[in-house]
KOLDO-946708 format. One record per residue (C-alpha): residue number from 1; residue in one letter; y, x, z. Coordinates in steps of 0.5 Angstrom, whole numbers. Each point is the difference from the previous one (the first is absolute). Layout:
N
+-----+-----+-------+-------+-------+
:   n : res :    c2 :    c1 :    c3 :
+-----+-----+-------+-------+-------+
: NUM :   A :     Y :     X :     Z :
...
+-----+-----+-------+-------+-------+
END
This chain:
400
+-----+-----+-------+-------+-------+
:   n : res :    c2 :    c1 :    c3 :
+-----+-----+-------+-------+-------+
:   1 :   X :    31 :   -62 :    12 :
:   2 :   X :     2 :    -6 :    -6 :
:   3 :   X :    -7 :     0 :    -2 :
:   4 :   X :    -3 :     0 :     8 :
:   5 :   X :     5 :    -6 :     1 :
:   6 :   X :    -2 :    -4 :    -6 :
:   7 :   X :    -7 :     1 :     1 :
:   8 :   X :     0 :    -2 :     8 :
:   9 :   X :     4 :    -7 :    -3 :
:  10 :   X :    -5 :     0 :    -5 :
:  11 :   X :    -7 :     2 :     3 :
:  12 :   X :     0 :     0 :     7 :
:  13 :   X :    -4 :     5 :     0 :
:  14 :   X :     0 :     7 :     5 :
:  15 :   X :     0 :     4 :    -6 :
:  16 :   X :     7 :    -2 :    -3 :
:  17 :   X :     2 :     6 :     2 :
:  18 :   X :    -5 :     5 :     1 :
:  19 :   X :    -3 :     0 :    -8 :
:  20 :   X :     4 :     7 :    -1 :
:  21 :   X :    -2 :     3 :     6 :
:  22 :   X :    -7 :    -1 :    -1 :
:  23 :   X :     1 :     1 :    -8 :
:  24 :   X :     4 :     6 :     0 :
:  25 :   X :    -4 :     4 :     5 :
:  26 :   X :    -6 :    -1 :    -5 :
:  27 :   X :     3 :     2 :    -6 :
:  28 :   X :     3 :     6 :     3 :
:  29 :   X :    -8 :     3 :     2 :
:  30 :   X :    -3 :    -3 :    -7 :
:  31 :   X :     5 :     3 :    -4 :
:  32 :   X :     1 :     7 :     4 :
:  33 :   X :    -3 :     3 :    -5 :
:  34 :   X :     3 :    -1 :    -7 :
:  35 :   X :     7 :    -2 :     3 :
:  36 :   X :     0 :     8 :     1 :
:  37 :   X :    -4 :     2 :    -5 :
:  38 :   X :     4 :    -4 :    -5 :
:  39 :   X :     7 :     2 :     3 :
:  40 :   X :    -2 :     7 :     0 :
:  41 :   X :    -2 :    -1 :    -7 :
:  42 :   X :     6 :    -4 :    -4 :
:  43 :   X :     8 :     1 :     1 :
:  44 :   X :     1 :    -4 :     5 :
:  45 :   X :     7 :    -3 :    -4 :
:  46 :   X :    -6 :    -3 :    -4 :
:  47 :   X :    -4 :    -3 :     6 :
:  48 :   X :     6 :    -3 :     3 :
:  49 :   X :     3 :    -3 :    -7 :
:  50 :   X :    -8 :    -3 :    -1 :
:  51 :   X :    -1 :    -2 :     8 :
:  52 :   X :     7 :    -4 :     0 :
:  53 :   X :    -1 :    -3 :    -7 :
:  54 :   X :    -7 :    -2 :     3 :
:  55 :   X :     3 :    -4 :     6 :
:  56 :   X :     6 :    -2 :    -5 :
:  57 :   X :    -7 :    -4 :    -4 :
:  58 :   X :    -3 :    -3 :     7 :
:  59 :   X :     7 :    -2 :     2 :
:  60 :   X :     0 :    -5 :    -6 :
:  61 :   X :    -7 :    -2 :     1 :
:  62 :   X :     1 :    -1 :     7 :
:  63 :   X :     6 :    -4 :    -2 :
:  64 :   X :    -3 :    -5 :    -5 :
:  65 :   X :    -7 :    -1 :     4 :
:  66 :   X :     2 :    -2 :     6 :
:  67 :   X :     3 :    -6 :     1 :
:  68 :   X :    -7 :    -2 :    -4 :
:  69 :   X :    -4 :     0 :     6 :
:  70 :   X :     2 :    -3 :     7 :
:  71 :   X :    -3 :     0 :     8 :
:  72 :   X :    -4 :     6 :     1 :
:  73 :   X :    -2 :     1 :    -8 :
:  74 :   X :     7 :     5 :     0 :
:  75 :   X :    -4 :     5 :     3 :
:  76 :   X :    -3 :     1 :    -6 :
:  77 :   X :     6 :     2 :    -4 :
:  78 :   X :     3 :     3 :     6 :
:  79 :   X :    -5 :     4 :     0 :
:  80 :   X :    -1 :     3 :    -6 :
:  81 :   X :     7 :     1 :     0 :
:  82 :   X :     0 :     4 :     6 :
:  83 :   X :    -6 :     4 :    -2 :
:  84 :   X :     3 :     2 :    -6 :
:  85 :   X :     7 :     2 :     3 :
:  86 :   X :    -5 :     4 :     5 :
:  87 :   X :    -1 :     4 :    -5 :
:  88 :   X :     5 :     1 :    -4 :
:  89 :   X :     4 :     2 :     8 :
:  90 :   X :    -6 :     5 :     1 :
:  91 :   X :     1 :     4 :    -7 :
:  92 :   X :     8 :    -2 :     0 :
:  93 :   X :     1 :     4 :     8 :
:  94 :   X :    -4 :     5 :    -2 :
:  95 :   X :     3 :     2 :    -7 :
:  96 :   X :     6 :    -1 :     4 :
:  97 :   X :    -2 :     4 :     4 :
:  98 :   X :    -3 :     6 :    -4 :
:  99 :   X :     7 :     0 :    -4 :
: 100 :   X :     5 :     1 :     5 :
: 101 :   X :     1 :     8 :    -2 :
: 102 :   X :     0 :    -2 :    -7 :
: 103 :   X :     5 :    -5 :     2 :
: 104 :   X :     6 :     5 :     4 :
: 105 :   X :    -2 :     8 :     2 :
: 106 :   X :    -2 :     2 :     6 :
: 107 :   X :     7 :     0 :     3 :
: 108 :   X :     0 :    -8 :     0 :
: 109 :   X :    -6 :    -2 :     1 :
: 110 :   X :     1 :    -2 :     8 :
: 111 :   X :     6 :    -2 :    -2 :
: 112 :   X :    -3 :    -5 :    -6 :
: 113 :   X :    -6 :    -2 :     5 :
: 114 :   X :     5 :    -1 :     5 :
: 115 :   X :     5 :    -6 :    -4 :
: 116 :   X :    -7 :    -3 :    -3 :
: 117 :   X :    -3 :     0 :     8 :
: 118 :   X :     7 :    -4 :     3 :
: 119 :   X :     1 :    -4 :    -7 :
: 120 :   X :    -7 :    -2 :     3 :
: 121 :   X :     2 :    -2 :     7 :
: 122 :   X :     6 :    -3 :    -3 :
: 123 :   X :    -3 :    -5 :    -4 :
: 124 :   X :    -5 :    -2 :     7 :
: 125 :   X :     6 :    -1 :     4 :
: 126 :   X :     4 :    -4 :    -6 :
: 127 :   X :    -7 :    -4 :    -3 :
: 128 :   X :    -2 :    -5 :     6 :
: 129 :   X :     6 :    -2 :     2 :
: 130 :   X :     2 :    -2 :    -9 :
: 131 :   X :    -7 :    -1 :    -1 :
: 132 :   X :    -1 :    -5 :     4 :
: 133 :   X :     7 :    -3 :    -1 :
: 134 :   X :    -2 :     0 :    -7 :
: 135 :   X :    -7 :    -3 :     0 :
: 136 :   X :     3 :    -6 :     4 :
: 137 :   X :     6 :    -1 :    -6 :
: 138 :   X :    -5 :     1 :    -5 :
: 139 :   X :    -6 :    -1 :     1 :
: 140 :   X :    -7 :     6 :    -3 :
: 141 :   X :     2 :    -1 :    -7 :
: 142 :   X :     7 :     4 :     1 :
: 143 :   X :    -4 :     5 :     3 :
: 144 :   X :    -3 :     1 :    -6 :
: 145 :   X :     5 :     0 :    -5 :
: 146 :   X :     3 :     5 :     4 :
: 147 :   X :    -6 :     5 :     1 :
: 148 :   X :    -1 :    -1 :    -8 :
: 149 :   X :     8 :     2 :    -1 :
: 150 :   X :     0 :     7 :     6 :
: 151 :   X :    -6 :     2 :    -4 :
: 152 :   X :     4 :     0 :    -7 :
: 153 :   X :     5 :     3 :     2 :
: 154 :   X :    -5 :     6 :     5 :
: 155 :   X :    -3 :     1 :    -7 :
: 156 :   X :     7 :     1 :    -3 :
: 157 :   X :     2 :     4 :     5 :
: 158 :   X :    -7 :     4 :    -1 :
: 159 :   X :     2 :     1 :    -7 :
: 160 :   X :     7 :     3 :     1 :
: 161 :   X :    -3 :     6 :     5 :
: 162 :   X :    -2 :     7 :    -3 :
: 163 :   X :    -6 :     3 :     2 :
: 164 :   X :    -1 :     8 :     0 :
: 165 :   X :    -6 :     1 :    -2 :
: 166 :   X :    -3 :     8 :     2 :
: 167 :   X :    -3 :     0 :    -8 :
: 168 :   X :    -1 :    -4 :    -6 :
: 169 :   X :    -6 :    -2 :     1 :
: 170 :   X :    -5 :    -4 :     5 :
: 171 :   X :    -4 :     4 :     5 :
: 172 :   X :    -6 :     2 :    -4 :
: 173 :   X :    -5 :     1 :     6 :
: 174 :   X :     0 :    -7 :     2 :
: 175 :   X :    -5 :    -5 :    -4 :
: 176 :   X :    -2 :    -7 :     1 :
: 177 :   X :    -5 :    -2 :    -4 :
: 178 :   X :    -5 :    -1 :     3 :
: 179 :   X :    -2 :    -2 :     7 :
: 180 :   X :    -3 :     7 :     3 :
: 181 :   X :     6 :     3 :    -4 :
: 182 :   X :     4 :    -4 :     5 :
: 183 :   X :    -3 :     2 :     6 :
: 184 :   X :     0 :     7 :    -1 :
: 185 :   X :     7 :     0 :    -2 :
: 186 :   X :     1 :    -3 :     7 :
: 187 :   X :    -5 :     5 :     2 :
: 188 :   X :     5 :     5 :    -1 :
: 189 :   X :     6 :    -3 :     3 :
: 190 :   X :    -4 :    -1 :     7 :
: 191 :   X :    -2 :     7 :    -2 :
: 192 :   X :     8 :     2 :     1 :
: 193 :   X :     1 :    -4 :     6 :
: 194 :   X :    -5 :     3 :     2 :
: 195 :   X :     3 :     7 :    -1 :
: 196 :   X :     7 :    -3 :     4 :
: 197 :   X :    -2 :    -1 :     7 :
: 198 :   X :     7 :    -3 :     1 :
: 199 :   X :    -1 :    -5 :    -5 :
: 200 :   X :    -7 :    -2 :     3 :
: 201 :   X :     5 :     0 :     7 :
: 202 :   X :     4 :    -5 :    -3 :
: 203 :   X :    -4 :    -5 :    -3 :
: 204 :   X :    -4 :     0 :     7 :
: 205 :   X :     7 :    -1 :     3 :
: 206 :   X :     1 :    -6 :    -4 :
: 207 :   X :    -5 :    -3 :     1 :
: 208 :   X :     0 :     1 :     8 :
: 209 :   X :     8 :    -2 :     1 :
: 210 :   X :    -1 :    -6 :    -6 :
: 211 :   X :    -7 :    -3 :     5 :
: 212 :   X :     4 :     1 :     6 :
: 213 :   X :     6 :    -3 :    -2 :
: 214 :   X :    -4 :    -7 :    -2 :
: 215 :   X :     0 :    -2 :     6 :
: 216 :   X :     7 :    -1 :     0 :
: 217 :   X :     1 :    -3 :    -6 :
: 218 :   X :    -6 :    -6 :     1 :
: 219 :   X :     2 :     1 :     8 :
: 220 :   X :     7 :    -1 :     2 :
: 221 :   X :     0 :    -6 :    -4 :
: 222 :   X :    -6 :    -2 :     3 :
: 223 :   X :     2 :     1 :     7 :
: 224 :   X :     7 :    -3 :    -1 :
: 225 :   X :    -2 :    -7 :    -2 :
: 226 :   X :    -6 :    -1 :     3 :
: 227 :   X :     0 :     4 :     6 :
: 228 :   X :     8 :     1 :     2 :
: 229 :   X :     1 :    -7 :    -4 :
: 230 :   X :     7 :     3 :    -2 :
: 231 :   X :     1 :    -3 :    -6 :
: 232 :   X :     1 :     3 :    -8 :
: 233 :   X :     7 :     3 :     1 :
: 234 :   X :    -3 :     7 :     4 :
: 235 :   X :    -5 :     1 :    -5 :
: 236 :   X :     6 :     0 :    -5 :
: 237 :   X :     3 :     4 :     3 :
: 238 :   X :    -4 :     5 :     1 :
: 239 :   X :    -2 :     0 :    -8 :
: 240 :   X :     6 :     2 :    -1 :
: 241 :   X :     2 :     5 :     5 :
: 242 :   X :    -6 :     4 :    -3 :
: 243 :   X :     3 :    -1 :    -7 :
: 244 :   X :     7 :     1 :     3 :
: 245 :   X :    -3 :     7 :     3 :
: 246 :   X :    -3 :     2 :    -7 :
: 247 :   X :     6 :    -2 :    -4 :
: 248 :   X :     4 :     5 :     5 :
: 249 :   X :    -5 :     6 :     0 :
: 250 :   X :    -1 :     0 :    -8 :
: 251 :   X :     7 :     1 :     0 :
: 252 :   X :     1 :     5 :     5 :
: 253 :   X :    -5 :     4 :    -4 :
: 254 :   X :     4 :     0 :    -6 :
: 255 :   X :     3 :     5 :     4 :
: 256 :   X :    -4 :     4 :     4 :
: 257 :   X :    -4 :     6 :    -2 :
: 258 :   X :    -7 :    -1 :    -4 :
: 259 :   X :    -3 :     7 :     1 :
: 260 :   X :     1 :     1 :     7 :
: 261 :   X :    -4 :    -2 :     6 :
: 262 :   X :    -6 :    -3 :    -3 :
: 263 :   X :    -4 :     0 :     6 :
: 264 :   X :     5 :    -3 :     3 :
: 265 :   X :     2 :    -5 :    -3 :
: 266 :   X :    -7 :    -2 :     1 :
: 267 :   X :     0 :     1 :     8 :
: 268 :   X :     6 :    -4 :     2 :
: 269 :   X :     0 :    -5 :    -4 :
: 270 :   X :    -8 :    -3 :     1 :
: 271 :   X :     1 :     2 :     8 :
: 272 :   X :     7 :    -4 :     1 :
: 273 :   X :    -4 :    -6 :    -5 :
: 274 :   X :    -6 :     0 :     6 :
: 275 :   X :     6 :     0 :     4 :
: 276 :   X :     2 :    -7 :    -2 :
: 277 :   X :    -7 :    -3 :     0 :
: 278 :   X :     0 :     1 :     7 :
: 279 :   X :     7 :    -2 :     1 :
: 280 :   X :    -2 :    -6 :    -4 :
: 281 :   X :    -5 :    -2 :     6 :
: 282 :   X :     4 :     1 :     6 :
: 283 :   X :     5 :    -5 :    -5 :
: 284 :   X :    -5 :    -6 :    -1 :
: 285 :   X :    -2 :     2 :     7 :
: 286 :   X :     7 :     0 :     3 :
: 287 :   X :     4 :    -6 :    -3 :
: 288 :   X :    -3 :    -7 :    -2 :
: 289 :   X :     8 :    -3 :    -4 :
: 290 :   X :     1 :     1 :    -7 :
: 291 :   X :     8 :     3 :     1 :
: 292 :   X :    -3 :     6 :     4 :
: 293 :   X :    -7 :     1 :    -4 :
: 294 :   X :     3 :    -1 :    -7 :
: 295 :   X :     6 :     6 :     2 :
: 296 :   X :    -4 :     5 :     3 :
: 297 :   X :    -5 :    -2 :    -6 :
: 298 :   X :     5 :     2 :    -4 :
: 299 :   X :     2 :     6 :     3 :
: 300 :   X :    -7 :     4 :     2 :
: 301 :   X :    -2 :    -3 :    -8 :
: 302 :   X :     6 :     3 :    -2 :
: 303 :   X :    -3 :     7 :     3 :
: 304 :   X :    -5 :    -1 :    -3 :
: 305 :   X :     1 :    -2 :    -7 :
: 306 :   X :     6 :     7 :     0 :
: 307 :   X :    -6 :     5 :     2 :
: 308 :   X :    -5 :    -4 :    -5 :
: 309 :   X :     6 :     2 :    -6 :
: 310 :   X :     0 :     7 :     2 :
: 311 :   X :    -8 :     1 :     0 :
: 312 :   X :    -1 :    -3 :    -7 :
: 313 :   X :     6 :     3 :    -3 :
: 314 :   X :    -2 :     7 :     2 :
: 315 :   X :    -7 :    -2 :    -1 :
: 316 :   X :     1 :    -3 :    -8 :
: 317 :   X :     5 :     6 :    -1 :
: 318 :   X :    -5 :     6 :     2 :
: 319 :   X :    -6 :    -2 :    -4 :
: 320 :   X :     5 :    -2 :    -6 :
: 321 :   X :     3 :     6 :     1 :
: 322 :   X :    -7 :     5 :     1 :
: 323 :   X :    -6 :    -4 :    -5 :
: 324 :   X :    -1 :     2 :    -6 :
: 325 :   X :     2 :    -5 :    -5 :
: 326 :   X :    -6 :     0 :    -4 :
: 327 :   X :    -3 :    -2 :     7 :
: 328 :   X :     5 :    -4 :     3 :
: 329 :   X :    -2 :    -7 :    -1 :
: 330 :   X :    -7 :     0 :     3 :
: 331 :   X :     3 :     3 :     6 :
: 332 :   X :     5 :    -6 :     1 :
: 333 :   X :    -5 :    -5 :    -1 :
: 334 :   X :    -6 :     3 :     4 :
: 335 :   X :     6 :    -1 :     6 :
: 336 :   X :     3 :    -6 :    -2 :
: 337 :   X :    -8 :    -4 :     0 :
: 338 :   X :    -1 :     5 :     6 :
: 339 :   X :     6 :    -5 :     4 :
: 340 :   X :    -1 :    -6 :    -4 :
: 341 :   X :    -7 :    -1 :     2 :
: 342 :   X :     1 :     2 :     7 :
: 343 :   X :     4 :    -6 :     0 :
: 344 :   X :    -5 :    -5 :     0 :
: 345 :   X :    -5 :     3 :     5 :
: 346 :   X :     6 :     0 :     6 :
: 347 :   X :     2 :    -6 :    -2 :
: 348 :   X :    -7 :    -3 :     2 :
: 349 :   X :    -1 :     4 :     6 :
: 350 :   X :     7 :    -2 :     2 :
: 351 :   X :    -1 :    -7 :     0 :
: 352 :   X :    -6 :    -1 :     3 :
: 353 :   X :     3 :     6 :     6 :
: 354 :   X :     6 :    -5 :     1 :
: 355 :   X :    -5 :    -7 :    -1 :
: 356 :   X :    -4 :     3 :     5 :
: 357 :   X :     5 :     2 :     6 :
: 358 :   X :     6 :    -4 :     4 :
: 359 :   X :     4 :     6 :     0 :
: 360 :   X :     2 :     4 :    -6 :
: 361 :   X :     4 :     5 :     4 :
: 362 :   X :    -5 :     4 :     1 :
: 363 :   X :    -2 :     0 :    -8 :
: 364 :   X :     7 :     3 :    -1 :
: 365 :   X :     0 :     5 :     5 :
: 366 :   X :    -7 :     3 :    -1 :
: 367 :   X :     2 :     1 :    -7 :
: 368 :   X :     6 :     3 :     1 :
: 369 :   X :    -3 :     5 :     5 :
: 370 :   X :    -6 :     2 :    -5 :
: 371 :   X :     5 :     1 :    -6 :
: 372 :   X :     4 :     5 :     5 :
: 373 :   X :    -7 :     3 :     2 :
: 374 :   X :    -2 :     0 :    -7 :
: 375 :   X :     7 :     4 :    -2 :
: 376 :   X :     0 :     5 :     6 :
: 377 :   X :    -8 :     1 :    -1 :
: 378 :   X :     0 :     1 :    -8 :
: 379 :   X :     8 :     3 :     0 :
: 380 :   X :    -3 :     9 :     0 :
: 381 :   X :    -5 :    -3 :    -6 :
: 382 :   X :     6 :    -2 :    -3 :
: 383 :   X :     5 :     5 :     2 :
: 384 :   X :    -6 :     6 :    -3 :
: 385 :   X :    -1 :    -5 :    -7 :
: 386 :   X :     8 :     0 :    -1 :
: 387 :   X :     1 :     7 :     1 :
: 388 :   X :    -7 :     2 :    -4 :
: 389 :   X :     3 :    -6 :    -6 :
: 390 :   X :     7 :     4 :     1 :
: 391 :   X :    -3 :     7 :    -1 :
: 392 :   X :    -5 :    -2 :    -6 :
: 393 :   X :     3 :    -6 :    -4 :
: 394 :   X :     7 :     0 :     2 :
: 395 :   X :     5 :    -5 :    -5 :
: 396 :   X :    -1 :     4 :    -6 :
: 397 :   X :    -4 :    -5 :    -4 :
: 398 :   X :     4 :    -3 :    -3 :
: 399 :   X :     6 :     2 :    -6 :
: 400 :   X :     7 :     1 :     3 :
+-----+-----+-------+-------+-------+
END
C-alpha cells in the first residue's frame, strides 16, 4: 500500500498500484515448473531460510537505490524489487505450503492453518487503517526500514522452528539439472493430479470461484464512486467486513472437525458465496447512501469472507493431510498459479463488463446465479470424486 501511495505521488502513473498484480501472476505461471520441482526436492526449511534472506538482500538494495531516481525512473527499482519478492513469495508460500506436516501431526494441521488463515484476516483489517496513518506521519522510506526489521525477525523466528523430515535425505527421484529433467518431473506430478480426480475438482473450482469473484473486487469499488458516487467509506467497509469474516471463520475451524464432511464443506460454503453476490446486486440497486451500503456491505461481506475461510481451510487441510510429500510442492504451485493467473483475466473482463453497461447490478447477479448453478450442476461429480478420494487415498500419507 505504501509503495502504491508513493508511486502515485511520485509518478502519477495508473500503474502505482497495479505492478504486483501484474507481475506476480507472471512469476507464478514462468516459475510453475521449478518452484514445484525444487520444493519437492530440497528441505523446504532450507528454501525458506534462502527465500527470506533473498528478500532480506533486496530490501537492502531496494532501500539504497531508491531514493537515486525520481518521477517515473522509481518504476525501475520498484519493479525489480517487486519481481524479486515474487519469487521469493511463489517458493516461500509453497515451501510453506508443502511442510505443514512436517511442522505438526495431522491432528493440528486444520488447527495451524486455521490460526495462520485468521492471523491473515487480521493483519487486512488492522493494515489499512495504521498503514495509511503511518505513510502520512512517516512517509515511503519508514516502510521500508520497517519491512527490512519483519523480515529479520521472520527469518529468526523461521531459524527457531524444528522440521520432521520423513528421512535424512532429500527425495532421490527429483532432478533438476537440466531442462527436460524439469518438465518430466512436472510431468510426473500432473500424472499424480491426473490420478486424483478431486484434486483436478479442486483446481477447476479455484479457478472458477476466483474469475467470478473479480467482479466483486474490480466491481463494487467501480459501482460505488462512479455509478452510486458514495463516496470511499463503504468501500472500506466492505474490505473489512471480508477480512472480519475471514478472521471469524480461521478461528471457528480451530474447533471444528477436519476429517468429516469434506464434500460439504465445499457445497455450502461456494452456495451461500454465490448468495452473497446476488445480495451484492440488489444492494447497489436498492440503496444509493453511503451509511446503509457500507452496512449491509459489511455484513453480506462478512458472510462472505466466513464461508471463504471454511472453504480454504478444509481445502489446504485435505491436500496437506493426503499428498505425498515427495509430491506435495508441485501440487501446491499448480493450484495456486492456476488461481493467480486466473486473476488477471477476470480482472480485464470485468472491467471492460462494468465500463460498457450503466448498471452493474445485473453483473452481480448473473454471476452469483452462475456460481450457484455451477455448484448444484458439478456437486454429484464432486460428491463421487470425495468418496472415490476417501475410499483410495484417505488422510494416510503423512506420518502421525
Amino acid at each position: 500500500m505504501a509503495m502504491g501511495l508513493m508511486l502515485m505521488h511520485d509518478t502519477k502513473s495508473p500503474l502505482s498500484f497495479g505492478l504486483a498484480i501484474i507481475i506476480s501472476p507472471l512469476v507464478n505461471v514462468l516459475f510453475l515448473i521449478p518452484v514445484g520441482n525444487l520444493v519437492d526436492k530440497y528441505r523446504h526449511k532450507n528454501i525458506l531460510m534462502f527465500s527470506i534472506l533473498t528478500r532480506l538482500v533486496f530490501l537492502l538494495i531496494f532501500a539504497l537505490s531508491i531514493n537515486l531516481v525520481s518521477g517515473i525512473y522509481k518504476l525501475i527499482p520498484v519493479a525489480i524489487f517487486v519481481l524479486v519478492d515474487s519469487i521469493s513469495n511463489s517458493f516461500s508460500t509453497t515451501a510453506y505450503s508443502a511442510s505443514v506436516h512436517e511442522l505438526v501431526n495431522d491432528r493440528n494441521i486444520q488447527k495451524l492453518s486455521s490460526l495462520t488463515q485468521s492471523a491473515s484476516a487480521l493483519s487486512s483489517v488492522l493494515a489499512p487503517m495504521l498503514g495509511v496513518a503511518l505513510y502520512a506521519l512517516t512517509g515511503f522510506n519508514a516502510f521500508i526500514f520497517i519491512e527490512i526489521i519483519a523480515t529479520a525477525i521472520s527469518f529468526l523466528i523461521l531459524l527457531t522452528m524444528h522440521f520432521y523430515y520423513e528421512s535424512n535425505n532429500a527425495t532421490p527421484d527429483i532432478k533438476t539439472n537440466t531442462l527436460s529433467t524439469q518438465f518430466s518431473n512436472f510431468k510426473n506430478g500432473v500424472a499424480y493430479m491426473k490420478k486424483r480426480h478431486l484434486i483436478r475438482d479442486i483446481i477447476i473450482m479455484a479457478v472458477v470461484i476466483n474469475f467470478l469473484f473479480t467482479a466483486v473486487t474490480i466491481g463494487m469499488p467501480f459501482m460505488i464512486i462512479n455509478r452510486l458516487h458514495a463516496g470511499n467509506s463503504p468501500i472500506g467497509y466492505i474490505e473489512t467486513g471480508f477480512s472480519v469474516g475471514l478472521l471469524i471463520g480461521g478461528l471457528l475451524m480451530t474447533i471444528l472437525p477436519s476429517k468429516k464432511h469434506f464434500s460439504l464443506k465445499l457445497f455450502l460454503p461456494l452456495s451461500i458465496m454465490g448468495i452473497c453476490m446476488v445480495l451484492l446486486g440488489f444492494l447497489v440497486y436498492l440503496f444509493h447512501d453511503p451509511l446503509r451500503i457500507g452496512l449491509y456491505g459489511f455484513l453480506i461481506m462478512t458472510l462472505s469472507g466466513f464461508m471463504n475461510a471454511i472453504l480454504n481451510i478444509s481445502i489446504n487441510v485435505r491436500l496437506q493431510s493426503t499428498v505425498p510429500t515427495h509430491i506435495l510442492g508441485r501440487v501446491m504451485a499448480t493450484l495456486t498459479t492456476a488461481v493467480s493467473s486466473i486473476m488477471p483475466i477476470g480482472t480485464l473482463f470485468y472491467t471492460f463488463l462494468f465500463q460498457s453497461t450503466l448498471n452493474g447490478t445485473y453483473i452481480f447477479i448473473a454471476n452469483g446465479i452462475i456460481l450457484l448453478l455451477y455448484v448444484f450442476s458439478f456437486y454429484p461429480l464432486i460428491y463421487r470424486d470425495v468418496r472415490g478420494d476417501n475410499k483410495d487415498w484417505g488422510e494416510t500419507t503423512t506420518p502421525a
